[in-house]
C-alpha positions as CSV (number, residue, x, y, z in Angstrom):
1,X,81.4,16.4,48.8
2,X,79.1,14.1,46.8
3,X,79.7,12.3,43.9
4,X,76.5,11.9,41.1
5,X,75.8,8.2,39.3
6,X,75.3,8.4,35.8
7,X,72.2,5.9,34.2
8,X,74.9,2.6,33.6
9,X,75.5,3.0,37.5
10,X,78.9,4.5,36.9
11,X,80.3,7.0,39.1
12,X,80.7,10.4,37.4
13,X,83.4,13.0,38.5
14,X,82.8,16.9,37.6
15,X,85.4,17.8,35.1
16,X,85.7,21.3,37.2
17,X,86.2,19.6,40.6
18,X,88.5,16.8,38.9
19,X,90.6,19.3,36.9
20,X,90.9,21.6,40.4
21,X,91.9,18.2,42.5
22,X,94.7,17.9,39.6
23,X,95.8,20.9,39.5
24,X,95.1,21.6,35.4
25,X,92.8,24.2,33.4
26,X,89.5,22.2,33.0
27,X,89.8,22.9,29.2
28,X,93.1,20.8,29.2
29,X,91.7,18.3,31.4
30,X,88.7,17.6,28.5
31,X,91.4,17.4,25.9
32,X,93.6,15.1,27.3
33,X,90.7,13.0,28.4
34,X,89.3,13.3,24.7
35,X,92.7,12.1,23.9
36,X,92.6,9.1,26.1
37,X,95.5,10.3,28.5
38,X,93.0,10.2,31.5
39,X,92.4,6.5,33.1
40,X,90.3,6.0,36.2
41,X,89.9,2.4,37.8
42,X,87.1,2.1,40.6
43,X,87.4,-0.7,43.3
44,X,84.4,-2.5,45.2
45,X,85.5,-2.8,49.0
46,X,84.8,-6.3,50.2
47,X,84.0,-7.1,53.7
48,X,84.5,-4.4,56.1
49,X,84.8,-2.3,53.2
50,X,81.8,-4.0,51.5
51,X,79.7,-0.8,50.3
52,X,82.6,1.8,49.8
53,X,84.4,2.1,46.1
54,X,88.1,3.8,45.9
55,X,87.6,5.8,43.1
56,X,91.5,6.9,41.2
57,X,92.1,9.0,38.0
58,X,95.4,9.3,36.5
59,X,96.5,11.9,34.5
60,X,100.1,12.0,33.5
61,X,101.8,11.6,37.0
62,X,99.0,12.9,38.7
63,X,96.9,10.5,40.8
64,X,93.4,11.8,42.5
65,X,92.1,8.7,44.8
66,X,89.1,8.7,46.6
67,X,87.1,6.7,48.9
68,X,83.1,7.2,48.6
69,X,80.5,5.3,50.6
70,X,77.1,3.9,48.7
71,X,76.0,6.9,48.4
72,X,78.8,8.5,46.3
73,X,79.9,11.0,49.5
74,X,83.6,11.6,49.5
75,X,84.8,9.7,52.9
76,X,88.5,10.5,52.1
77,X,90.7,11.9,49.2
78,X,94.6,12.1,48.0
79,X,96.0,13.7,44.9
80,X,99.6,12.7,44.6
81,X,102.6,12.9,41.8
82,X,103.9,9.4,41.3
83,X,107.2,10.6,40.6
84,X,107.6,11.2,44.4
85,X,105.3,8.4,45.9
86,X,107.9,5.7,47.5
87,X,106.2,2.1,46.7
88,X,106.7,-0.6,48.3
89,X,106.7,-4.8,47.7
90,X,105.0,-7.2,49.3
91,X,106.8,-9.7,50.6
């Protein structure tokens, strides 16, 4: 799967294929995002990473995550309720 790039150079997730990896109705998924209950935070990969960006969009307790290479193909993906994810300290 391939990502798009939108004219800013920000990466730009379907609202079908993100509402499908989150298991919601697309229509809901537009609300809450009009709503400002849908965050996303993308991270630059440094060093061996360096070219790659971990995509992850939150929506309630829902996570999607995804790793894309420079040319916005998908190289790996996770959706996954935070209520059941085990998180662990550093240290």
């Amino acid at each position: 799967m391939k990502l798009e790039q939108d004219d800013k150079g920000d990466v730009v997730v379907a609202p079908a294929m993100l509402a499908q990896r989150l298991s919601i109705p697309e229509a809901a998924l537009r609300r809450l995002m009009q709503d400002g209950r849908v965050t996303s935070v993308v991270e630059v990969g440094e060093g061996e990473d360096a070219g790659r960006r971990r995509l992850s969009v939150r929506c309630g307790d829902t996570v999607w995550r995804a790793v894309v290479d420079a040319g916005l193909t998908v190289l790996e993906e996770e959706t996954f309720d935070l209520r059941f994810r085990r998180w662990r300290s550093a240290g």
